[in-house]
C-alpha positions as CSV (number, residue, x, y, z in Angstrom):
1,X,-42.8,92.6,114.5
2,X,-41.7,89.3,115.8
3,X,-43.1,87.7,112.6
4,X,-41.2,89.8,110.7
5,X,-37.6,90.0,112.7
6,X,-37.6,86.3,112.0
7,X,-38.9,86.1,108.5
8,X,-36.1,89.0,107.9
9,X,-33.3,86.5,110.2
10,X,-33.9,83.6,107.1
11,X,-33.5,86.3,104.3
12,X,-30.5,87.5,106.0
13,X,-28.9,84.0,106.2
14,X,-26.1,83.4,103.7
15,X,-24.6,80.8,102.3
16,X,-21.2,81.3,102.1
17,X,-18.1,78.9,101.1
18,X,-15.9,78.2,103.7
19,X,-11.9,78.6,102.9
20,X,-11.5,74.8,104.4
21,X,-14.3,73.8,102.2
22,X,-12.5,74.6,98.8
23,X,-11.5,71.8,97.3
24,X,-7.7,70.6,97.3
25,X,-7.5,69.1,93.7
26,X,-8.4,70.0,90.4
27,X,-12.2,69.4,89.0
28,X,-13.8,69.1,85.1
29,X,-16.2,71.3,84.5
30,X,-19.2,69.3,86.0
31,X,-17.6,68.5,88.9
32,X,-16.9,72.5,89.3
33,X,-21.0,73.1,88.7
34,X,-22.1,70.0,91.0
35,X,-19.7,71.4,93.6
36,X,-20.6,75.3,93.2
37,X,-25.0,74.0,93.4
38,X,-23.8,72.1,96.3
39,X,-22.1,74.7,98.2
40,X,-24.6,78.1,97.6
41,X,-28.3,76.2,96.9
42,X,-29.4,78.7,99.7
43,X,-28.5,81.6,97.9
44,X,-31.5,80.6,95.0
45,X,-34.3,82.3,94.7
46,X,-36.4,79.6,93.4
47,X,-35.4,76.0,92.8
48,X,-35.4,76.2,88.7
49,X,-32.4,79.1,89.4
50,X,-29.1,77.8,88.5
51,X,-26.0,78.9,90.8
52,X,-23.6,77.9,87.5
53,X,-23.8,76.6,84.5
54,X,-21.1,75.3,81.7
55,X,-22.5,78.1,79.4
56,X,-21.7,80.5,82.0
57,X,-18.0,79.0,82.3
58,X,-17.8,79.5,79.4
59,X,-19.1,83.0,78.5
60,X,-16.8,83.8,81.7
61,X,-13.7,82.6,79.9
62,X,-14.5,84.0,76.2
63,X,-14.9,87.5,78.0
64,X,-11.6,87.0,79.9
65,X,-13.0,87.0,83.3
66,X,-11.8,83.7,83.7
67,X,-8.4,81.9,83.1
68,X,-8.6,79.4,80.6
69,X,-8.8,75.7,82.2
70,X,-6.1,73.4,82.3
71,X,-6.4,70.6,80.1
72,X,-10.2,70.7,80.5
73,X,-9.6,70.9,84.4
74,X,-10.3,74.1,87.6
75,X,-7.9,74.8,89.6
76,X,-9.0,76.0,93.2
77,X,-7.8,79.6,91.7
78,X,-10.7,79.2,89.2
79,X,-13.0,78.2,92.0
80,X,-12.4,81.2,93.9
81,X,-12.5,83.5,90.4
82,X,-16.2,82.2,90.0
83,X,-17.2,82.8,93.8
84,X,-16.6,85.8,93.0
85,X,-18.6,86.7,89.8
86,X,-20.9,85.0,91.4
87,X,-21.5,87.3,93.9
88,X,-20.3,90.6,91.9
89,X,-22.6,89.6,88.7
90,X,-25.5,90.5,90.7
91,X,-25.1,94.0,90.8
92,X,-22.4,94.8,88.6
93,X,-21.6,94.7,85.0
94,X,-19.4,92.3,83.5
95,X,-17.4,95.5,82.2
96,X,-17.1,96.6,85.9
97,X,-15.8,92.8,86.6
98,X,-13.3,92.6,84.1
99,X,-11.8,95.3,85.5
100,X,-11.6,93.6,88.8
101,X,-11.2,90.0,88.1
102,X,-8.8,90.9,85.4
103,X,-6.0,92.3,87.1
104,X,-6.5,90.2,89.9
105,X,-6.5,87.1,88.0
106,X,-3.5,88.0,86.0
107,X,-1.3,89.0,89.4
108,X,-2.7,85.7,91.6
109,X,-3.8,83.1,89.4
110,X,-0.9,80.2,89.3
111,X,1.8,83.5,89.4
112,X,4.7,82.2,91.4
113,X,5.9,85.7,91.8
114,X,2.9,86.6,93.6
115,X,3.7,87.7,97.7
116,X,0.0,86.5,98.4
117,X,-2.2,83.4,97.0
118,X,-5.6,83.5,95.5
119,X,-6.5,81.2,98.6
120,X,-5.1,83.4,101.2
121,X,-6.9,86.5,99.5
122,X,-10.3,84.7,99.8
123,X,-9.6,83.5,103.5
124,X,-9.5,87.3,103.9
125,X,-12.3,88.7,102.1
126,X,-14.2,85.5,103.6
127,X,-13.2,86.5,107.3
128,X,-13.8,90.4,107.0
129,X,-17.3,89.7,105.6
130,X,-18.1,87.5,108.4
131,X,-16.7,89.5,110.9
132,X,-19.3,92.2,109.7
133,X,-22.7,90.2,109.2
134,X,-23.8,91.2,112.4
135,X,-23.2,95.0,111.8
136,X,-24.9,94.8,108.6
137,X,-27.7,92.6,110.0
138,X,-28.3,95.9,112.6
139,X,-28.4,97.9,110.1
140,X,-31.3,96.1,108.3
141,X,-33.3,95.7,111.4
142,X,-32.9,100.1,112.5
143,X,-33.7,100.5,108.5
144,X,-36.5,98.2,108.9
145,X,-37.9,99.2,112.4
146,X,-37.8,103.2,110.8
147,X,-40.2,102.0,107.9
148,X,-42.3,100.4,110.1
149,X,-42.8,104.2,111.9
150,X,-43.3,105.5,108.3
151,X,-47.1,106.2,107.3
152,X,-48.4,106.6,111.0
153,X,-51.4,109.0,110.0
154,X,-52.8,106.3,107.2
155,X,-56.3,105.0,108.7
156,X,-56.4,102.2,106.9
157,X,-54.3,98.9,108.3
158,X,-53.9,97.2,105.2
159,X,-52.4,100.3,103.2
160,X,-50.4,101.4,106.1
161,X,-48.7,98.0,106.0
162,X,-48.0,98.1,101.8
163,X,-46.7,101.4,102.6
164,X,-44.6,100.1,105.2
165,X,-43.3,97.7,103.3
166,X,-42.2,99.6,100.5
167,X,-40.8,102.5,102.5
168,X,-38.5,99.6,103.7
169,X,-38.4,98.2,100.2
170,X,-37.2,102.0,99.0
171,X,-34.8,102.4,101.7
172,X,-32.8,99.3,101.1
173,X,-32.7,100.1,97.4
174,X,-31.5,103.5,98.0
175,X,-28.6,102.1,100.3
176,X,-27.5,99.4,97.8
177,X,-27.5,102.6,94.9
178,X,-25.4,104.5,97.3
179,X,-23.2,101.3,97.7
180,X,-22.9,100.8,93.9
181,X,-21.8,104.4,93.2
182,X,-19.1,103.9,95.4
183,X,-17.9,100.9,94.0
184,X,-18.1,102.0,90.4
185,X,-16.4,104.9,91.5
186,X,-13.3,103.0,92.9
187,X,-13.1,100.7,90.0
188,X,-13.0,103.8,87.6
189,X,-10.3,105.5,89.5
190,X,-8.4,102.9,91.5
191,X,-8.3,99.9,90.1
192,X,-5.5,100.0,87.8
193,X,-5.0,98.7,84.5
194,X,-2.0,97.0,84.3
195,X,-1.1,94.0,86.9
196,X,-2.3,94.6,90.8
197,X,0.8,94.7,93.5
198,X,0.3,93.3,97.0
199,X,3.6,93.8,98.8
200,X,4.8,91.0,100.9
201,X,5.2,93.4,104.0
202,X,1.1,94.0,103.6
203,X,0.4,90.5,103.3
204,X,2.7,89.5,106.8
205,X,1.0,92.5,108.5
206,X,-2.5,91.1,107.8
207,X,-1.6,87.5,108.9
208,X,-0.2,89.2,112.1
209,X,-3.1,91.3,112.9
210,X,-5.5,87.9,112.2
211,X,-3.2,85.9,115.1
């Protein structure tokens, strides 16, 4: 068990970017890679996996997930668009995240209409996630330590461990299916199509809450 708890403490490490670590001026497309491998290395599987990739800043752009640069050059808007696929592409379909990005990118990105900025939605997210890693990290362990009771009767030590294993395997994967049913359903029925409104009053209550 202790083996395990800390084995499962490293996979539930994660590498995150930092609002104060964003960068303040504009970057080419190389520097937006070098600074994106930099930043979320921990997050690879294996060392040949690439975080990002200029054919992927591209692909992003052609399918209007993306802004088109300026003048060859990423605004921290874009760097905060691409932290997002990044995580979102995982799980969901570039369909699904269109539908996101789009209407978020087209209210936030460089609008100076907007009562919100891109970098004040991401210190947000950035802070709420955060402030729940150690719910979620309790969660893991009470699905993990329920596997582990899993297959009691089986005789044999070796199989009762594979089976232990995938009954955690199983339950995990069940959870993140629940979790992607719900988010597919929002998408399909509250994410609208046209432009997304944050009013300022919202905004100034959040800030509020946070002090």
């Amino acid at each position: 068990m202790t083996e395990f708890t800390k084995l499962l403490d490293s996979f539930l490490h994660l590498d995150h970017i930092n609002p104060e670590d964003l960068p303040n001026i504009d970057l080419y497309m190389d520097q937006v890679t070098t600074f994106m491998e930099s930043q979320l290395s921990g997050c690879k599987r294996s060392e040949d996996d690439k975080i990002l990739t200029k054919t992927m800043i591209n692909n992003y752009s052609k399918n209007k997930l993306l802004p088109p640069s300026d003048k060859k050059k990423y605004s921290k808007d874009h760097i905060i668009l691409l932290i997002f696929i990044y995580y979102l592409k995982n799980f969901l379909s570039i369909s699904d995240i269109k539908a996101l990005m789009t209407p978020l990118s087209n209210a936030f990105h460089d609008n100076k209409n907007a009562t919100i900025s891109m970098e004040d939605i991401y210190k947000e997210l950035h802070d709420m996630i955060t402030d729940h890693h150690d719910t979620f990290r309790e969660d893991v362990f009470d699905i993990y330590k329920d596997s582990q009771k899993s297959f009691s009767d089986v005789p044999d030590e070796r199989q009762k461990e594979l089976l232990s294993h995938m009954a955690f395997i199983f339950s995990l994967s069940y959870d993140i299916y629940l979790k992607k049913q719900i988010i597919e359903g929002i998408i399909d029925q509250y994410i609208p199509a046209e432009e997304m409104k944050v009013s300022s009053k919202a905004a100034k209550d959040k800030k509020n809450k946070r002090k």
